[in-house]
N, CA, C and O atoms as a printed pandas DataFrame, in Angstrom:
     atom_number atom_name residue_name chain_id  residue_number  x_coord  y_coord  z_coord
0              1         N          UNK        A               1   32.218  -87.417  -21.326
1              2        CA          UNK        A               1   32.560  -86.143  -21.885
2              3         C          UNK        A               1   33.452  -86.357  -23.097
3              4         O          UNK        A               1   34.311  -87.233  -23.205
4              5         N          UNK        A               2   33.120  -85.413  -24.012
5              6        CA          UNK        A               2   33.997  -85.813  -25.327
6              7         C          UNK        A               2   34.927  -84.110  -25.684
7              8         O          UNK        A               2   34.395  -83.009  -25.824
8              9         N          UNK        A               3   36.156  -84.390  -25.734
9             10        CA          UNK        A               3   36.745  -83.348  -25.962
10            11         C          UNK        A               3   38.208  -83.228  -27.149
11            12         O          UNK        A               3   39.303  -83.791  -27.131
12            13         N          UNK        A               4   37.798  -82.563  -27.786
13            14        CA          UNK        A               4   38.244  -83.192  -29.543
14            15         C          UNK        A               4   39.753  -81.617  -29.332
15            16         O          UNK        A               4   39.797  -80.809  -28.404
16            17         N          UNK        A               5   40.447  -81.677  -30.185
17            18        CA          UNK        A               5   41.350  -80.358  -30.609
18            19         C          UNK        A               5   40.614  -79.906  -31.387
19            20         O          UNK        A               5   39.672  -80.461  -31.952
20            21         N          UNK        A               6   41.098  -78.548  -31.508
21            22        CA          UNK        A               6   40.580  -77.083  -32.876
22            23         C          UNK        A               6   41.441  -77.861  -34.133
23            24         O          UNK        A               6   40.938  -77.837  -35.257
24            25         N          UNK        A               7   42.296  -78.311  -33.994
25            26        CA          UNK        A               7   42.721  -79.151  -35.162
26            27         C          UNK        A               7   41.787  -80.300  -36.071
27            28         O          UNK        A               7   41.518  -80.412  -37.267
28            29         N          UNK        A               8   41.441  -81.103  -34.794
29            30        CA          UNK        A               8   40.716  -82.370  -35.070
30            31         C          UNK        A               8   39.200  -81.701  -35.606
31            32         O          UNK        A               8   38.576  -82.278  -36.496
32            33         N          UNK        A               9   38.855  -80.861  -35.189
33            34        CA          UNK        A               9   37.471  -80.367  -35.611
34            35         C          UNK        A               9   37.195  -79.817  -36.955
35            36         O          UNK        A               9   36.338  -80.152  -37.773
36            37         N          UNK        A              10   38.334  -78.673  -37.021
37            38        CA          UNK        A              10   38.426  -78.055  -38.474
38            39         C          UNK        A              10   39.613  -78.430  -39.118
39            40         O          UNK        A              10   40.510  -77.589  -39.179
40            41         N          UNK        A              11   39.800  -79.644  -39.656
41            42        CA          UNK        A              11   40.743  -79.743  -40.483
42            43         C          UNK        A              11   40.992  -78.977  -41.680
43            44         O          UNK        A              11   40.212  -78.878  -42.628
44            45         N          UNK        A              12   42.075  -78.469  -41.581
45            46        CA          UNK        A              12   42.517  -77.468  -43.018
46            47         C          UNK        A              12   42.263  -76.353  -42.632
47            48         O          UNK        A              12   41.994  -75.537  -43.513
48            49         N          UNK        A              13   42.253  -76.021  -41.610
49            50        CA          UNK        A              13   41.704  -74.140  -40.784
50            51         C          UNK        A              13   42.915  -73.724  -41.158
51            52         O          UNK        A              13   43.667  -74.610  -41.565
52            53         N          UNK        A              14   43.287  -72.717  -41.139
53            54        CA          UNK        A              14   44.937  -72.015  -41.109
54            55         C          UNK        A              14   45.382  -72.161  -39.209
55            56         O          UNK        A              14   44.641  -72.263  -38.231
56            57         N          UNK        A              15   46.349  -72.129  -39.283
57            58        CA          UNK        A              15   46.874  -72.042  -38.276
58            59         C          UNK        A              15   46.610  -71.122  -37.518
59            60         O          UNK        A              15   46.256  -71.354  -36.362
60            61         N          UNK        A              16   46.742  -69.685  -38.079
61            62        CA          UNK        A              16   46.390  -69.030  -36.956
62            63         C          UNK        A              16   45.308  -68.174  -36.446
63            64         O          UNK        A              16   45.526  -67.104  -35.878
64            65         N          UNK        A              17   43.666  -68.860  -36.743
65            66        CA          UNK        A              17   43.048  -68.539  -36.460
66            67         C          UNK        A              17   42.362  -70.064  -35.791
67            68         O          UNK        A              17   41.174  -70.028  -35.469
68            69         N          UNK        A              18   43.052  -71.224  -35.624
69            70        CA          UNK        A              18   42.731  -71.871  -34.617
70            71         C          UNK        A              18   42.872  -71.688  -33.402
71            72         O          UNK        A              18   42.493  -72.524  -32.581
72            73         N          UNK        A              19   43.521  -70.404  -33.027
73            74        CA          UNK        A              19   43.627  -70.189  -31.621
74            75         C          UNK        A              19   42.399  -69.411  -31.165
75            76         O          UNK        A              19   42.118  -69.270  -29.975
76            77         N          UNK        A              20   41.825  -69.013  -31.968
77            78        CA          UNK        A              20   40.214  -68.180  -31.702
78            79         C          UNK        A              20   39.419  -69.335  -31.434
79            80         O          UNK        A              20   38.363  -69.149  -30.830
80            81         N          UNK        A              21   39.706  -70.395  -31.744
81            82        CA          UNK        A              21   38.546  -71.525  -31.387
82            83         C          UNK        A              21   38.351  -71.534  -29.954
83            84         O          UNK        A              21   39.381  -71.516  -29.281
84            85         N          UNK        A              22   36.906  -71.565  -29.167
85            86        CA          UNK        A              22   36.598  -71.871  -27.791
86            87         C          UNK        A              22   37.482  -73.635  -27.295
87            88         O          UNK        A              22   37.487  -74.608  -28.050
88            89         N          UNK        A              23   38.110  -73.609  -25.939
89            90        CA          UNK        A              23   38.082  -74.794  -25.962
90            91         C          UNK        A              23   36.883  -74.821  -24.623
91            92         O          UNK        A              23   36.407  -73.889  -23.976
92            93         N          UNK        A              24   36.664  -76.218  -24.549
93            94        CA          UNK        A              24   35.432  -76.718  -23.561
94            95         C          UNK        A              24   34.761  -77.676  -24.001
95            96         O          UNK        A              24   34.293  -77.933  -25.110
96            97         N          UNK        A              25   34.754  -78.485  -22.447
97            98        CA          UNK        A              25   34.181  -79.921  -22.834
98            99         C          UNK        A              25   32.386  -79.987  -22.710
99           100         O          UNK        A              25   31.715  -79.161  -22.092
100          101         N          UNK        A              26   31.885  -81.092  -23.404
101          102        CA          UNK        A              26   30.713  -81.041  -23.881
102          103         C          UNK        A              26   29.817  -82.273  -23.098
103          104         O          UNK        A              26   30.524  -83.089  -22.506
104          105         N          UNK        A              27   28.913  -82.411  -23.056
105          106        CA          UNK        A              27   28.534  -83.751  -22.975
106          107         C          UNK        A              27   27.391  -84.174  -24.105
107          108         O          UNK        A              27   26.346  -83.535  -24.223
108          109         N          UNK        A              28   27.676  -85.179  -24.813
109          110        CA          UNK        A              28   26.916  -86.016  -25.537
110          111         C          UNK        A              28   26.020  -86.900  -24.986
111          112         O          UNK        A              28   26.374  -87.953  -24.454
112          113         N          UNK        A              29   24.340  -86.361  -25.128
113          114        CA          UNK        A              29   23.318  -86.947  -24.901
114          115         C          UNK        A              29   22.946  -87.571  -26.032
115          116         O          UNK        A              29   23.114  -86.979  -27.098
116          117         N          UNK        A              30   22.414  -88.784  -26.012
117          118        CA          UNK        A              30   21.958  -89.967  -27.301
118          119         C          UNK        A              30   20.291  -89.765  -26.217
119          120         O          UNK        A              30   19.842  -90.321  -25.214
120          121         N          UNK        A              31   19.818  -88.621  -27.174
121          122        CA          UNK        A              31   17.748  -88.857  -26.606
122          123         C          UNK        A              31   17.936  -90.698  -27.105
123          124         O          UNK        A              31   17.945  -91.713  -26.409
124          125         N          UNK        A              32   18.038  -90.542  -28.261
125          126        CA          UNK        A              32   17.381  -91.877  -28.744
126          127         C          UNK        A              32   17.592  -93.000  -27.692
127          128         O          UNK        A              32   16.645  -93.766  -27.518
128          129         N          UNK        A              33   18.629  -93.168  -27.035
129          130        CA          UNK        A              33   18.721  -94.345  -25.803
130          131         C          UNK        A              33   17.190  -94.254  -24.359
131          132         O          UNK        A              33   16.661  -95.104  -23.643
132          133         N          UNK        A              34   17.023  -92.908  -24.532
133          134        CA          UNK        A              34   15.760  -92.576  -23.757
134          135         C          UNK        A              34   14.748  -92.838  -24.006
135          136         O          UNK        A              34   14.314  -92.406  -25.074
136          137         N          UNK        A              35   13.948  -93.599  -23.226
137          138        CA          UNK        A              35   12.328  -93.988  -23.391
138          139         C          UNK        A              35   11.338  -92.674  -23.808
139          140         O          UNK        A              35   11.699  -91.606  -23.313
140          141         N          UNK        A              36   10.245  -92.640  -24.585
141          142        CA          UNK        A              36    9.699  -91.682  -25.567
142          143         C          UNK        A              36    8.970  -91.521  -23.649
143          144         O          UNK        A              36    9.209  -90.422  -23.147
144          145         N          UNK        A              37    8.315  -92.359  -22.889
145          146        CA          UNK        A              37    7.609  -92.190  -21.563
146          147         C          UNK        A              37    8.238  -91.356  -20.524
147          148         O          UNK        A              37    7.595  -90.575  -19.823
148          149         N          UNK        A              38    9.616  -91.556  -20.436
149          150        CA          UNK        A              38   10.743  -91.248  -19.505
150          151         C          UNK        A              38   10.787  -89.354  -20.106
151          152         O          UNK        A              38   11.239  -88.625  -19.222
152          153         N          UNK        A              39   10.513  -88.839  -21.004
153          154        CA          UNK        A              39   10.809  -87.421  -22.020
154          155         C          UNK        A              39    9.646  -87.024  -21.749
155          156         O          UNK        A              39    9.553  -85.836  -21.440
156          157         N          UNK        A              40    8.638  -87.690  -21.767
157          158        CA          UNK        A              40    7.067  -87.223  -21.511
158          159         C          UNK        A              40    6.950  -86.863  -20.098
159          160         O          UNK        A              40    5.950  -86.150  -20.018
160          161         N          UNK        A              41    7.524  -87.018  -18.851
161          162        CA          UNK        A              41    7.465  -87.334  -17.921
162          163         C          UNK        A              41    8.153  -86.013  -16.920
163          164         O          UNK        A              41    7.917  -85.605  -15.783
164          165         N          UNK        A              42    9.088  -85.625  -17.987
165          166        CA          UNK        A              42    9.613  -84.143  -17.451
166          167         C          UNK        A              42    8.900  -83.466  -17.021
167          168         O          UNK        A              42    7.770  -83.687  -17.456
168          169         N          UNK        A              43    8.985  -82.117  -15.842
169          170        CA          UNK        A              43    8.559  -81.619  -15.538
170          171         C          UNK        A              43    8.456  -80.335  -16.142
171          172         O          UNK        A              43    7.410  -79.686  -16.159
172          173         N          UNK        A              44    9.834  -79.864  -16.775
173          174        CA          UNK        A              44   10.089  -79.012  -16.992
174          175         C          UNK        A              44    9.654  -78.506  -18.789
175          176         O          UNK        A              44   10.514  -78.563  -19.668
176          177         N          UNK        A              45    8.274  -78.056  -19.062
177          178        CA          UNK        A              45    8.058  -78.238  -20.352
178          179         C          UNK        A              45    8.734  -77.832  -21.484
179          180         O          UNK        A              45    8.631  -78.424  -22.558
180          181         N          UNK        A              46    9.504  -76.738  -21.286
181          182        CA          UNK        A              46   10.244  -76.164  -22.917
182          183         C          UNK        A              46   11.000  -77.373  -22.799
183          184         O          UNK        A              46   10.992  -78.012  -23.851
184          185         N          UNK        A              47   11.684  -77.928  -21.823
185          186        CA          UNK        A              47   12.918  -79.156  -22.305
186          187         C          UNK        A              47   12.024  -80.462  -22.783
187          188         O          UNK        A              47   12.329  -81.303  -23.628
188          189         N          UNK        A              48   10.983  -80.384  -22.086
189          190        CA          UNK        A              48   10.344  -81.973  -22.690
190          191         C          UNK        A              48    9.940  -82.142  -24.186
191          192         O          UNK        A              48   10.008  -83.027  -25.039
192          193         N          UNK        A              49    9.525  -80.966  -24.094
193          194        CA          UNK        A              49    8.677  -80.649  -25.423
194          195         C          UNK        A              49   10.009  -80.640  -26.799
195          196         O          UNK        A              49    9.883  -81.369  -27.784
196          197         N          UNK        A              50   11.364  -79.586  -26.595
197          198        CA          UNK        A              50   12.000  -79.670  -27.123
198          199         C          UNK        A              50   13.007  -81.368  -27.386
199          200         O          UNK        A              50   13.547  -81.594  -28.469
200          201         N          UNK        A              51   13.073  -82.231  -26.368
201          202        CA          UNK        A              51   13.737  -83.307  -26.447
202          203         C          UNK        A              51   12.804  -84.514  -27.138
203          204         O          UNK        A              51   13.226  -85.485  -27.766
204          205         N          UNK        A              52   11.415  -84.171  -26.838
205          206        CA          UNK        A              52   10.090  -84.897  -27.774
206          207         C          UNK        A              52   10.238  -84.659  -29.219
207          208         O          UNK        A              52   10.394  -85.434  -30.163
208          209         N          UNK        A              53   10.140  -83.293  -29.133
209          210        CA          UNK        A              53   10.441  -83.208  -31.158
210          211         C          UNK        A              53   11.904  -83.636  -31.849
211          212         O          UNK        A              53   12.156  -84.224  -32.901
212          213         N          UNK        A              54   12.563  -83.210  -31.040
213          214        CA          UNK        A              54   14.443  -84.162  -31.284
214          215         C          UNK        A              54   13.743  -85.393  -31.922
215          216         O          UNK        A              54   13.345  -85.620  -33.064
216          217         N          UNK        A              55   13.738  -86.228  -30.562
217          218        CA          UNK        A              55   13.308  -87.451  -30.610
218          219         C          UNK        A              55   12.809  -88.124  -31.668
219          220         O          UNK        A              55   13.158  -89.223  -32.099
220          221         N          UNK        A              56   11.741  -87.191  -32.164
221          222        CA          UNK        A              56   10.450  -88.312  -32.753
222          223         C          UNK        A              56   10.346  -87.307  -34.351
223          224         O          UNK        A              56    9.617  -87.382  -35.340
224          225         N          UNK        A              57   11.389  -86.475  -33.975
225          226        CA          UNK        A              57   10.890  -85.701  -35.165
226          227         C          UNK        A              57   11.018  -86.382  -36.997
227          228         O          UNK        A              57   11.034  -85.719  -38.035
228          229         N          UNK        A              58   11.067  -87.410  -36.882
229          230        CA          UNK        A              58   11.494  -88.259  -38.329
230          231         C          UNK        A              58   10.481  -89.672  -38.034
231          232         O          UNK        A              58   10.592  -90.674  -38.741
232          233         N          UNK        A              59    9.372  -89.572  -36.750
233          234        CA          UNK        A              59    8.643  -90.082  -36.936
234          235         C          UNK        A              59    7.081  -90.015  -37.373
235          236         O          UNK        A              59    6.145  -90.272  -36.616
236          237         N          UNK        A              60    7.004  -89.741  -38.318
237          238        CA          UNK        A              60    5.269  -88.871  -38.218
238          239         C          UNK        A              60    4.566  -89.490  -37.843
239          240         O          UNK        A              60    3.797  -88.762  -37.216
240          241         N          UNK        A              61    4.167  -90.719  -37.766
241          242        CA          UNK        A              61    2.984  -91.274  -36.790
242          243         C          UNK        A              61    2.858  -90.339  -35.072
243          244         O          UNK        A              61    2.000  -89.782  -34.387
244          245         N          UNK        A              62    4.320  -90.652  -35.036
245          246        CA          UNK        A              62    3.955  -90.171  -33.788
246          247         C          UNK        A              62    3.617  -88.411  -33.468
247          248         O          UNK        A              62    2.885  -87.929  -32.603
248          249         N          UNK        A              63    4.500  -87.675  -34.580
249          250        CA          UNK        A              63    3.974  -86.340  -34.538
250          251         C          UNK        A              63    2.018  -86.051  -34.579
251          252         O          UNK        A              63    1.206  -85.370  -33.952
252          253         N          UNK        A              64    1.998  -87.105  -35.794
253          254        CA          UNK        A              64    0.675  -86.476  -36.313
254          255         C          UNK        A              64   -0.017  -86.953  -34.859
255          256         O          UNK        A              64   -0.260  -85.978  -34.148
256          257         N          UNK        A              65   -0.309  -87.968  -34.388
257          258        CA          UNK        A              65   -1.138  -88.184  -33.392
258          259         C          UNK        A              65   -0.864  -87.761  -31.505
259          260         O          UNK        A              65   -1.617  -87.888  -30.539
260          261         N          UNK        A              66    0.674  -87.193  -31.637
261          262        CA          UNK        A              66    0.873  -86.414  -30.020
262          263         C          UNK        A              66    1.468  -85.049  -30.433
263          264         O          UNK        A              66    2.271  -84.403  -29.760
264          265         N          UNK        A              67    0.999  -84.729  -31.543
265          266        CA          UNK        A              67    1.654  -83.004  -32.162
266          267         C          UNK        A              67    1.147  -82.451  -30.779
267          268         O          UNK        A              67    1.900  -81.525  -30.477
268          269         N          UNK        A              68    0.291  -82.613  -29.918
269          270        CA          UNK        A              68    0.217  -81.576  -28.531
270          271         C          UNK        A              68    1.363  -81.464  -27.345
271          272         O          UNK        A              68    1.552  -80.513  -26.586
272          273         N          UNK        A              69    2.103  -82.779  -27.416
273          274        CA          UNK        A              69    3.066  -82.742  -26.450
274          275         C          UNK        A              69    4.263  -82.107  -26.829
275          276         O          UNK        A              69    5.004  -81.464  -26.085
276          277         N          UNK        A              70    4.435  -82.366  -28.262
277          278        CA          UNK        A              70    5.722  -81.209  -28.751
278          279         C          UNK        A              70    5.651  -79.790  -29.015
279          280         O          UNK        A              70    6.685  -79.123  -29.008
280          281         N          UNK        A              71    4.407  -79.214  -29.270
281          282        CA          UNK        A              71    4.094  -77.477  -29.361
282          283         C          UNK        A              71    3.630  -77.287  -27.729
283          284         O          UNK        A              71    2.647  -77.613  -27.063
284          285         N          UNK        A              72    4.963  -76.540  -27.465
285          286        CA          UNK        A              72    4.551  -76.068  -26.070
286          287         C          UNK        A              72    3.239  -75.410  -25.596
287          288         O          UNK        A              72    2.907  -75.450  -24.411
288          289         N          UNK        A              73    2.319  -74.652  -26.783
289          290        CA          UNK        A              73    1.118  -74.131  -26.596
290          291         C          UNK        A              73    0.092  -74.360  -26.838
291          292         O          UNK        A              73   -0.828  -73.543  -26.818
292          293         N          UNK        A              74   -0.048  -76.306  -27.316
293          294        CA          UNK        A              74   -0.927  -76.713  -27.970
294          295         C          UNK        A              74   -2.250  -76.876  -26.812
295          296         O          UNK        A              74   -3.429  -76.913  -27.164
296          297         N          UNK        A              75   -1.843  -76.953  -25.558
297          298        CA          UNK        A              75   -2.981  -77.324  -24.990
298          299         C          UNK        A              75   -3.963  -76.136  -24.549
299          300         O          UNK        A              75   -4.897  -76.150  -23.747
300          301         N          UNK        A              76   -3.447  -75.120  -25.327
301          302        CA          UNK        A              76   -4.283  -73.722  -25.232
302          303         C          UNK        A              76   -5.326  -73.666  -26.675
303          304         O          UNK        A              76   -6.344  -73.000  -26.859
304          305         N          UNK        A              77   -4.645  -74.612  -27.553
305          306        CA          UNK        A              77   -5.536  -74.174  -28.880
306          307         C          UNK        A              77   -6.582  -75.017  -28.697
307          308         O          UNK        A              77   -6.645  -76.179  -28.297
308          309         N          UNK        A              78   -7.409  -74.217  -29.065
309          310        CA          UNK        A              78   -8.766  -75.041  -29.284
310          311         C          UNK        A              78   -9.798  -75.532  -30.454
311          312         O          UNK        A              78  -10.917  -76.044  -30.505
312          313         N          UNK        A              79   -8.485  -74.949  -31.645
313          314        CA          UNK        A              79   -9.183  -75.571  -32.800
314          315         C          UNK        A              79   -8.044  -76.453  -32.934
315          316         O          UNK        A              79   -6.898  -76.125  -32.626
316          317         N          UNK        A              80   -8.483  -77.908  -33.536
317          318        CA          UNK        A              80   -7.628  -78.951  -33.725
318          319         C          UNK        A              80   -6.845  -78.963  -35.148
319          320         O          UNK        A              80   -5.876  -79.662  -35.443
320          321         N          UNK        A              81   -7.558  -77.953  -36.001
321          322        CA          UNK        A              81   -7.444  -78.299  -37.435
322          323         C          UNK        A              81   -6.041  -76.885  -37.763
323          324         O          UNK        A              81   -5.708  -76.594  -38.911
324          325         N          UNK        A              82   -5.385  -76.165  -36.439
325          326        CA          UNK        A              82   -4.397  -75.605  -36.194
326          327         C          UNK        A              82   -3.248  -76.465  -36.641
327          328         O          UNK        A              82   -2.603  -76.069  -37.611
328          329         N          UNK        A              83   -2.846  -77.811  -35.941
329          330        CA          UNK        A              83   -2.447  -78.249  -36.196
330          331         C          UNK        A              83   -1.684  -78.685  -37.406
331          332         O          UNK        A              83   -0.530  -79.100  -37.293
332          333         N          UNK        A              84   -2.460  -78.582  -38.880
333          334        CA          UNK        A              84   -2.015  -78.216  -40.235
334          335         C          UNK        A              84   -1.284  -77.063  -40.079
335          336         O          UNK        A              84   -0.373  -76.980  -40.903
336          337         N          UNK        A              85   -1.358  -76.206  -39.361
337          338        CA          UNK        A              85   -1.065  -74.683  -39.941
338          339         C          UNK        A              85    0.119  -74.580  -39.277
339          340         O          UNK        A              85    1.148  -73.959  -39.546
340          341         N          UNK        A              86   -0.224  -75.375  -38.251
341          342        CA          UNK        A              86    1.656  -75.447  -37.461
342          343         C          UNK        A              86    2.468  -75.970  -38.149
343          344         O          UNK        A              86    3.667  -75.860  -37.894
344          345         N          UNK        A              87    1.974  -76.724  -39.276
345          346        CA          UNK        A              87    3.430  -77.922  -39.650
346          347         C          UNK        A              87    3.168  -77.694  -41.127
347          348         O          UNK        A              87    3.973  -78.363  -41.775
348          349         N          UNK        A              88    2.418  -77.064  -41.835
349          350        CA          UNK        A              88    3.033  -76.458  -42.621
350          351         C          UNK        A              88    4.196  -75.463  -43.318
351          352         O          UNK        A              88    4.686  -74.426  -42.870
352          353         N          UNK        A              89    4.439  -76.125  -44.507
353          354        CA          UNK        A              89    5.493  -75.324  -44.648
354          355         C          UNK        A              89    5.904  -74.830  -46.284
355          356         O          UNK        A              89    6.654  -75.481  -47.012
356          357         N          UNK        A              90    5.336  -73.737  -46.607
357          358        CA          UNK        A              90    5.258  -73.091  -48.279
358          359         C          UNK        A              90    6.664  -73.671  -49.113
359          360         O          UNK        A              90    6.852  -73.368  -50.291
């Protein structure tokens, strides 16, 4: 658990609106220490799917060729060429 001061966080805040800061401790997950198999493996899909695109999202090999395991609704589409239209971006 990592638990920092309203000081240490916003340095240079005024004083007295650091007391509006929430305090509460956090926990720091590193996906990246997690096996890409071990994330696939969840049961629970919005979290897998969301901790898959974390993950891999700065890898495009792996997007372009498992883009179904990270769009929670991909295994409903049935045109493949969707896929562009998801990850486009104007």
């Amino acid at each position: 658990m990592t638990k920092e001061s309203p000081e240490t966080l916003f340095k240079g805040a005024p004083e007295e609106l650091l007391s509006f800061v929430p305090h509460f401790d956090y926990v720091l997950l590193d996906i990246s220490q997690i096996a890409t198999e071990t994330l696939e493996q969840l049961e629970f899909l919005f979290l897998r799917n969301i901790l898959l695109a974390l993950k891999q999202s700065r890898n495009a090999a792996y997007v372009e060729v498992f883009w179904e395991k990270i769009i929670i609704f991909a295994p409903q589409v049935r045109q493949k060429s969707l896929k562009f239209e998801l990850f486009y971006t104007p």
